[in-house]
N, C-alpha and C positions, 0 to 999 in steps of 0.2 A: 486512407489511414483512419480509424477509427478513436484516434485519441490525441491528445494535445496537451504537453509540460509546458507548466509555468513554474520557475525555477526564482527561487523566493531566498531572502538573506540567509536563513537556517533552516531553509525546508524546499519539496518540489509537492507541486500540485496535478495530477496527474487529471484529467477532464475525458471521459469516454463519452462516443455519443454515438448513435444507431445502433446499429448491428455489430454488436462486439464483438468479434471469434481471438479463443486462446492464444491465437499468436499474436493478435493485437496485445493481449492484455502481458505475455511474456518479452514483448517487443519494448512497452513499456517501463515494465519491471527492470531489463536491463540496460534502458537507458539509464535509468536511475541509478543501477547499482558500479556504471560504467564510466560515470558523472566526477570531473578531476577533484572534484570537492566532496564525494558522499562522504570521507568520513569525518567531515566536519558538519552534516545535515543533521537536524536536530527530528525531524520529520518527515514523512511519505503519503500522501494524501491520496487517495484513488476516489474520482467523483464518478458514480455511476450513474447519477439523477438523468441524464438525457439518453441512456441508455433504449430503448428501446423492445431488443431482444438481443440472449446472449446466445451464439451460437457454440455449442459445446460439445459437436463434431467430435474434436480430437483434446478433451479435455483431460490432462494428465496431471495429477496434482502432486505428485513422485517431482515435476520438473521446478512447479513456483518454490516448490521444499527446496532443492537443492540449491537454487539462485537464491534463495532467502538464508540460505544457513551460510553459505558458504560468504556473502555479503556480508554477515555477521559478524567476519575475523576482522573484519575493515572499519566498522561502524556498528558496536554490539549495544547503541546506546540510542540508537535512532528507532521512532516511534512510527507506527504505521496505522493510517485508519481507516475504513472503506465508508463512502459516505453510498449507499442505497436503501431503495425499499422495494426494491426485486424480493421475491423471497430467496431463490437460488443464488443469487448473489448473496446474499447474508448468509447462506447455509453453508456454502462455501467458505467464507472468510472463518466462521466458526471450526469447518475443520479444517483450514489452514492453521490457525491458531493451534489447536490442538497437536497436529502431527510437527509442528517447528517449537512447543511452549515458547511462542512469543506473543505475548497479548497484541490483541489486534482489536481496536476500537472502530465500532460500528454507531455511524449517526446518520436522521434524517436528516441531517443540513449539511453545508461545507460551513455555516457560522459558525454550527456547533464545534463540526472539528477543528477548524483552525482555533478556536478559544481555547479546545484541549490541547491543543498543540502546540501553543505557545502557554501554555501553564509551565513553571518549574517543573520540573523532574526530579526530585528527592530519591527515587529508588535506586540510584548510583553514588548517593554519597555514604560515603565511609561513617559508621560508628563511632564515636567519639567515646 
């Protein structure tokens, strides 16, 4: 197995390390989204820093789109952020983002993200 969740009071930590291939990273994905509590997570963290090389064989981004939208009827309020400095990894996460309009926040740290990730979230309150 190529990855390891650490499941946090409002969030899961997702940690990759070697040789990543796609169905690790989809094996992942839908632990999390299969998780009895996602839609109480406030956050999704994917750590790619130990990553190595990603292998992208059979890399379909039509499949993280549909497990991510469709996750979204359950938990349209939870934040996601890939922590690498692959370039391919970041290139990806870019159009992921784009093909789901879900901002997806990209750092070189896991400090960085988890600080964003426990930041309020104001973009879900109501207009007064």
């Amino acid at each position: 197995m190529g990855y390891s969740i650490s499941w946090e009071l409002k969030g899961a930590v997702c940690t990759y390390a070697g040789v990543v291939t796609f169905d690790d990273f989809v094996a992942a994905l839908t632990s999390i989204h299969s998780h009895p509590d996602y839609d109480q997570l406030k956050y999704a963290l994917h750590d790619f820093l130990a990553v190595t090389a990603l292998d992208q064989g059979q890399t379909d981004l039509s499949i993280l789109v549909a497990h991510t939208l469709g996750a979204s009827y359950s938990n349209p309020r939870i934040r996601t952020a890939i922590v690498a400095v692959l370039p391919t990894l970041v290139e990806v996460a870019h159009q992921f983002s784009k093909r789901t309009n879900q901002k997806v926040q990209v750092f070189d740290s896991v400090e960085k993200a988890l600080e964003w990730a426990h930041q309020p979230d104001t973009s879900y309150q109501k207009q007064q």
